[in-house]
C-alpha positions as CSV (number, residue, x, y, z in Angstrom):
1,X,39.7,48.7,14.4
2,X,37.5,52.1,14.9
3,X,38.6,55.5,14.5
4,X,36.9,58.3,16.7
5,X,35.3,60.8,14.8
6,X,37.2,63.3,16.4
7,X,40.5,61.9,15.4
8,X,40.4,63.2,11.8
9,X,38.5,66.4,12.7
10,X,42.2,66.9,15.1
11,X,43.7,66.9,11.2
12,X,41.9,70.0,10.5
13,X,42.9,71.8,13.9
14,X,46.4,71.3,12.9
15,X,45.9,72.7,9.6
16,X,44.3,75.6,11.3
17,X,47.4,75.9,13.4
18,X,49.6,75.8,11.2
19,X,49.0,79.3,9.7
20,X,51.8,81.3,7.8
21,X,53.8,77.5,8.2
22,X,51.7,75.9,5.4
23,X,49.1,73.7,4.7
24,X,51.5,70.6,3.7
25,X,53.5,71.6,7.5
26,X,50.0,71.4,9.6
27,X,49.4,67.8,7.9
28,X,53.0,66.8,9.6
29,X,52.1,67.5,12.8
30,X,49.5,65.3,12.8
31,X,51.1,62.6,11.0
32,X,53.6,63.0,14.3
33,X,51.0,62.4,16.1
34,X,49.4,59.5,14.4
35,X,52.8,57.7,14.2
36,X,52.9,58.4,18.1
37,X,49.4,56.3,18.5
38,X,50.2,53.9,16.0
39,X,53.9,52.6,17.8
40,X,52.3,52.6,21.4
41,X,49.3,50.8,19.9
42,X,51.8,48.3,17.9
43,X,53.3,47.7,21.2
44,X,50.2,47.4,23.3
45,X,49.0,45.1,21.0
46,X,52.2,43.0,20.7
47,X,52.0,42.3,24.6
48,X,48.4,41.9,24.3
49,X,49.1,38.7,22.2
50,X,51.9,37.4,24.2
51,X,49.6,37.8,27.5
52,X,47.4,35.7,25.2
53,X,44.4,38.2,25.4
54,X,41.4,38.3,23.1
55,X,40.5,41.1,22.3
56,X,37.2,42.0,20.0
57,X,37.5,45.9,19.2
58,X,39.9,48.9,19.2
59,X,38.8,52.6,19.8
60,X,41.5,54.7,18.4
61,X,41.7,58.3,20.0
62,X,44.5,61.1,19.7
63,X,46.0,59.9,23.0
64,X,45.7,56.5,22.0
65,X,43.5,53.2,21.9
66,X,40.5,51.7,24.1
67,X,40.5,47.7,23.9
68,X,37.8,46.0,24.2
69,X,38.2,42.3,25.0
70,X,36.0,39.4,23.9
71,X,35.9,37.5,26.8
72,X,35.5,38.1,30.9
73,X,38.9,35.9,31.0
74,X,40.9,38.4,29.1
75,X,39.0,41.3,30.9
76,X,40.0,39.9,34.1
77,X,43.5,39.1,33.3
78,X,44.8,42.5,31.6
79,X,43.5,44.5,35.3
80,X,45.5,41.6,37.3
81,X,49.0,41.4,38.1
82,X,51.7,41.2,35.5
83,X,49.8,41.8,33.0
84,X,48.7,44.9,34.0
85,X,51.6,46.2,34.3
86,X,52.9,45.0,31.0
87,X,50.2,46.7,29.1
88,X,50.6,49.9,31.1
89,X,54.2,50.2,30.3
90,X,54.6,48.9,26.4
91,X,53.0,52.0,25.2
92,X,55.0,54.3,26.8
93,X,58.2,52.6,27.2
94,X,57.7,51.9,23.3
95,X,57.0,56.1,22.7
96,X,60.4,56.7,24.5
97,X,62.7,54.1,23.2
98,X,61.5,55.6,19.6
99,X,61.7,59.2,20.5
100,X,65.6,58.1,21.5
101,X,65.9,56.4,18.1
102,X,64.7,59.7,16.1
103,X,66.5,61.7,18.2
104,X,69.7,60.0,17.9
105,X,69.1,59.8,14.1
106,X,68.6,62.7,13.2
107,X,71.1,64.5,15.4
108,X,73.5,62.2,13.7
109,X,72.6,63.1,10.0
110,X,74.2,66.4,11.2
111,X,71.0,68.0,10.8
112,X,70.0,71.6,12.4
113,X,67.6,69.9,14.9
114,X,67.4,71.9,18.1
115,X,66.0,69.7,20.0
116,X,65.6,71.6,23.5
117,X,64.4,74.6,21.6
118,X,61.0,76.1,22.3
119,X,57.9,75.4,21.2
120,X,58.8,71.8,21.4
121,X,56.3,70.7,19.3
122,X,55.5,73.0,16.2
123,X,54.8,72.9,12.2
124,X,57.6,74.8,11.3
125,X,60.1,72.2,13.0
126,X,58.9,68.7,11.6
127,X,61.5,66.8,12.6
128,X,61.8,68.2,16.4
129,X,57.8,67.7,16.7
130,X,58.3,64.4,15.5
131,X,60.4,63.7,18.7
132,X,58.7,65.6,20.9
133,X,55.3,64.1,19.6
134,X,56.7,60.0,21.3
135,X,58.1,61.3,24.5
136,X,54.7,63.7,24.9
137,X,52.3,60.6,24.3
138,X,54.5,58.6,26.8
139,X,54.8,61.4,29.1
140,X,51.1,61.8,29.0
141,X,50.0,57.9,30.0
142,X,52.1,58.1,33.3
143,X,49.4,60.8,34.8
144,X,46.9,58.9,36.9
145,X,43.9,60.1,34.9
146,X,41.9,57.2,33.1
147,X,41.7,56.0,30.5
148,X,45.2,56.5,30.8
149,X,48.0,54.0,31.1
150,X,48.6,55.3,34.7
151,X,45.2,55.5,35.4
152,X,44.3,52.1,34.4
153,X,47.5,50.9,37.2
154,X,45.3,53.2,40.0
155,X,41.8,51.5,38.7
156,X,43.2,48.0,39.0
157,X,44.8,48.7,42.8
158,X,41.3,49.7,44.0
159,X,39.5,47.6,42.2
160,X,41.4,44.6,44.0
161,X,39.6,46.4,47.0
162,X,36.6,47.7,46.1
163,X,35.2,46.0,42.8
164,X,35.6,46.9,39.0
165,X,32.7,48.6,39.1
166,X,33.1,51.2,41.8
167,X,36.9,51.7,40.7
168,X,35.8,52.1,37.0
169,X,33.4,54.9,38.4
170,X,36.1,56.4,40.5
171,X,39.0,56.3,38.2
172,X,36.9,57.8,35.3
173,X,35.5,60.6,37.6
174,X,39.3,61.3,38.1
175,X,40.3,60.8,34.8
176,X,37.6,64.0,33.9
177,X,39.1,66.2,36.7
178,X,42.4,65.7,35.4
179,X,41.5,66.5,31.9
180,X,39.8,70.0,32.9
181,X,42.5,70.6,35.0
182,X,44.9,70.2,31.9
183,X,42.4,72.4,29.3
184,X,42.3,75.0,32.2
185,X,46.3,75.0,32.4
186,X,46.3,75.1,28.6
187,X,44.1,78.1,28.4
188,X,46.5,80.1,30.9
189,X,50.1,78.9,29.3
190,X,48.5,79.9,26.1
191,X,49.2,76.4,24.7
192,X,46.4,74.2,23.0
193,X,48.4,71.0,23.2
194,X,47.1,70.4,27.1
195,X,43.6,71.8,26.0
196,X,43.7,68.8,23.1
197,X,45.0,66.2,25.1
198,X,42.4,67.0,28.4
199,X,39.5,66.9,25.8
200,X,40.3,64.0,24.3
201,X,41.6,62.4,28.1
202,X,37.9,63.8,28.9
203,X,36.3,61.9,25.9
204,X,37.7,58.7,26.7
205,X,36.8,58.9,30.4
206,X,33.2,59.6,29.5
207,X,33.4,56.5,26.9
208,X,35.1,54.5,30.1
209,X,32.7,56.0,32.0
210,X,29.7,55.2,29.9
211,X,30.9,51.6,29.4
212,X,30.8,50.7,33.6
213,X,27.6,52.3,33.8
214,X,26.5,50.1,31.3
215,X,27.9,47.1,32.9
216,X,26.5,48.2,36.1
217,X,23.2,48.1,34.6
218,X,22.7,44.8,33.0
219,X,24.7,42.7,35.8
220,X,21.3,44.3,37.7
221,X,19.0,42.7,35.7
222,X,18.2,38.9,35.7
223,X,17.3,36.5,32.8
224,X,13.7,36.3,33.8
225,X,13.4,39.8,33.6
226,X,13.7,39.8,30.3
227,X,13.0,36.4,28.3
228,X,10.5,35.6,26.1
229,X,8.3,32.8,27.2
230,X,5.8,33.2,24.3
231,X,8.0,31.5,21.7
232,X,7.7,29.0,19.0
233,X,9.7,25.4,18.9
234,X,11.1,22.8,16.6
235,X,11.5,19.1,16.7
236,X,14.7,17.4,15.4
237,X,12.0,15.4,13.3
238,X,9.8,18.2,11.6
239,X,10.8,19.0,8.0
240,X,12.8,21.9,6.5
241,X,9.5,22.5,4.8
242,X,7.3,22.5,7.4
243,X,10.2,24.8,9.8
244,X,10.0,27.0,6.7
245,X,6.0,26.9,7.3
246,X,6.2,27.7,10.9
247,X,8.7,30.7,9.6
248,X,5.8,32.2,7.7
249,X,3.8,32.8,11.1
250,X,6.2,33.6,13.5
251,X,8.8,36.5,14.0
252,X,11.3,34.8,15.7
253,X,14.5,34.4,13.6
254,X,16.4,31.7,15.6
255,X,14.0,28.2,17.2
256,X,14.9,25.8,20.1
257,X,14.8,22.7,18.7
258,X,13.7,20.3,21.6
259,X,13.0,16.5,21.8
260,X,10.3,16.4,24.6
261,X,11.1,18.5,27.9
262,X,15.0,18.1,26.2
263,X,16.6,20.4,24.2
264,X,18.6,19.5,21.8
265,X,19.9,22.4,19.1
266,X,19.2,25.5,17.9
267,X,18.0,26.3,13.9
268,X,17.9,30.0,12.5
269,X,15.4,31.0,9.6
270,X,18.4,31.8,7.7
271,X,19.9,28.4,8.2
272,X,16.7,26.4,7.5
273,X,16.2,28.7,4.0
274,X,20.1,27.8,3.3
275,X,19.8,24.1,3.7
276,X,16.3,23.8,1.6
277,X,18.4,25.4,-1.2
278,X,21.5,23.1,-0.8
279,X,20.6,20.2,0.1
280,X,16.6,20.1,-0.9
281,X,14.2,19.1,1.8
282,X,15.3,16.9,4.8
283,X,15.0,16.9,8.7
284,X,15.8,20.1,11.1
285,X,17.7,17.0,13.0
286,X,20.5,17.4,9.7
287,X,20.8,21.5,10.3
288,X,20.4,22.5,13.5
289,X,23.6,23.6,15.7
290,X,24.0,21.7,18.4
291,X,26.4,24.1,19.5
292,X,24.8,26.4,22.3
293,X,24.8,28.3,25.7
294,X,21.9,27.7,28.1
295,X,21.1,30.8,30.5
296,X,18.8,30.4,33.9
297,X,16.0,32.1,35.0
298,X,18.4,34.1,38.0
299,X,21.7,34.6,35.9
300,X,22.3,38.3,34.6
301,X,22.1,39.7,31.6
302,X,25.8,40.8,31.8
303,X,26.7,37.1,31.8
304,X,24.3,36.4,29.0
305,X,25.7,39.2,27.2
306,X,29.2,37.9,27.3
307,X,27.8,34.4,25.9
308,X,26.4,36.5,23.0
309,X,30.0,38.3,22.8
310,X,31.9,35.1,23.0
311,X,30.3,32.3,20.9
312,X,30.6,32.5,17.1
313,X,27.3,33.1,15.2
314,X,26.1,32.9,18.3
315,X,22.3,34.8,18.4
316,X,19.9,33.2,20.4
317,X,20.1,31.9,24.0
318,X,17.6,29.4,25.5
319,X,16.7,29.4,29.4
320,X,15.7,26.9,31.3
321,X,14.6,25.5,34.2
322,X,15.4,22.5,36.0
323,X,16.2,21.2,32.1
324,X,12.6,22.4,30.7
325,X,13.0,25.4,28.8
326,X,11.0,28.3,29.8
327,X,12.3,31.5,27.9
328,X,14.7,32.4,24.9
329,X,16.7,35.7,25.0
330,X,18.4,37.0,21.3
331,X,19.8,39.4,20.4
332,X,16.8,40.2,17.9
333,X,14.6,41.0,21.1
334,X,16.9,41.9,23.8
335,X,17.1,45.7,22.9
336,X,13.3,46.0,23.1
337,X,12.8,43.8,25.9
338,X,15.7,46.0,27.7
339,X,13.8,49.8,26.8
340,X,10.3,47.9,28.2
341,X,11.9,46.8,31.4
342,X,13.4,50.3,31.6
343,X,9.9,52.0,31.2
344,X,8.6,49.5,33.7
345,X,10.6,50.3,36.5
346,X,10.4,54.0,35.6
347,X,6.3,53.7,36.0
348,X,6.6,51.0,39.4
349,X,9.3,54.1,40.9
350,X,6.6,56.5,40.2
351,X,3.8,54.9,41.8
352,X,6.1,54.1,44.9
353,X,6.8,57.5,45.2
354,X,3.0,58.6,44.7
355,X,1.9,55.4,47.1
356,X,4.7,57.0,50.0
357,X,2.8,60.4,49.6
């Protein structure tokens, strides 16, 4: 669970707002508004888990949470059919059903509540805002402008068309002309609630939009672009001593560990140090995890990236070759292998362009 930055900072804009109301008033607002995101964010995740969906990180924004998921599967099955749709309507069916539930409360405590009273949501009327605060977060997911609920519906009907990747691009592009659209109407209606919720719509489409970019990028680039082939190996047979030894004069952190042309595990420094203080000197054969992903040459990085993702402790993948290993990607080298290949290109454009002059 991650917070954005900007989401506390919002705490301090309500304070500002808050003016001759008080200091203690301004808070309330935005502990309206944080008990908006945090029912449609219970909810979202409650159907999350009934859809069975694993997720591996939540970005929590003003107008709610990004998911990431820790798997393609999951990826794949909350933009597909019912499960899209279940996800798109908990959060705002859950702001709704909760705005009713205040409502009804505190209308029948007998309290002075004016509910239809203008400005809806405001620090001198705490309890009103806190209505108003659920049905505007629910209202606000049913625009078509991703990341929004009702965007994410339109991304996953052209994406069944057109790919995830051109939708993504297309349905965060609109998500960013809906957001200006609402700062602009904002600044005219005198009325910062539409200017915060189109910057923070406009963050979270740039963070969408950053993320399919991303994607775009790696599922461009192939294993062989990017492996070492200059790496050192174990045998199931060699000491922890002598792995320790070949530790010293290497700067790899995780070995193949291969019998012949077959391999057969996979040992990290860190393990090899861990077992010599355990269990005293013995064979790599006893420590090595035999648990492991092998890539080839022509799969993407965006697949290996997902292995990485997905497999527990997982930090080092071998690839091979017709079952001879030829390369090792991890994630200890795949950051600078990644900025070399990018300066690569960037110089083989360059003399293309000079070579077509």
């Amino acid at each position: 669970m991650r917070v954005h930055v900007f989401f506390p900072l919002l705490a301090v804009v309500c304070l500002g707002l808050s003016g001759a109301d008080g200091v203690m008033r301004g808070l309330g607002v935005f502990l309206a508004l944080v008990a908006a995101v945090v029912v449609r964010e219970t909810a979202r995740l409650l159907v999350a888990a009934w859809l069975g969906l694993r997720l591996r990180a939540i970005l929590l924004l003003p107008i709610g949470g990004l998911f990431a998921y820790a798997d393609p599967e999951s990826q794949e099955n909350s933009t597909q059919g019912g499960g899209q749709f279940a996800i798109a309507l908990a959060g705002p069916l859950a702001n709704m059903a909760t705005a009713l539930v205040l409502a009804a409360a505190f209308l029948g405590a007998g309290g002075d509540l004016k509910l239809l009273d203008p400005p809806l949501v405001s620090s001198a009327w705490l309890l009103r805002s806190m209505v108003w605060m659920q049905v505007g977060l629910g209202v606000l997911h049913l625009l078509p402008a991703y990341p929004l609920d009702g965007g994410r519906l339109l991304r996953g009907n052209f994406a069944r068309k057109h790919g995830f990747t051109p939708a993504g691009r297309m349905a965060a592009g609109l998500g960013q002309v809906l957001a200006l659209a609402a700062m602009v109407s904002g600044m005219l209606l005198h009325d910062y609630w539409p200017i915060i919720a189109g910057f923070f719509i406009m963050i979270g489409a740039q963070i969408e939009d950053q993320g399919v970019f991303f994607q775009s990028v790696v599922d461009t680039v192939q294993m062989r672009e990017v492996m070492l082939t200059d790496f050192a190996t174990l045998s199931p047979s060699d000491t922890l001593a002598d792995a320790l030894g070949r530790c010293v004069h290497s700067l790899q952190e995780d070995f193949p560990v291969v019998r012949g042309p077959q391999l057969v595990g996979i040992i990290s420094r860190q393990h090899i140090l861990d077992a010599l203080h355990t269990d005293g000197n013995g064979y790599v054969q006893m420590a090595m995890s035999k648990a492991f992903q092998v890539a080839r040459p022509e799969d993407t990085l965006g697949t290996t990236i997902r292995h990485i993702q997905t497999g527990r402790g997982l930090s080092l993948i071998p690839v091979t070759d017709s079952g001879r290993i030829v390369g090792i990607v991890s994630v200890q080298n795949l950051m600078s292998s990644m900025s070399l290949l990018a300066e690569q290109r960037r110089i083989e454009r360059e003399e293309a362009r000079e070579q077509a002059r």
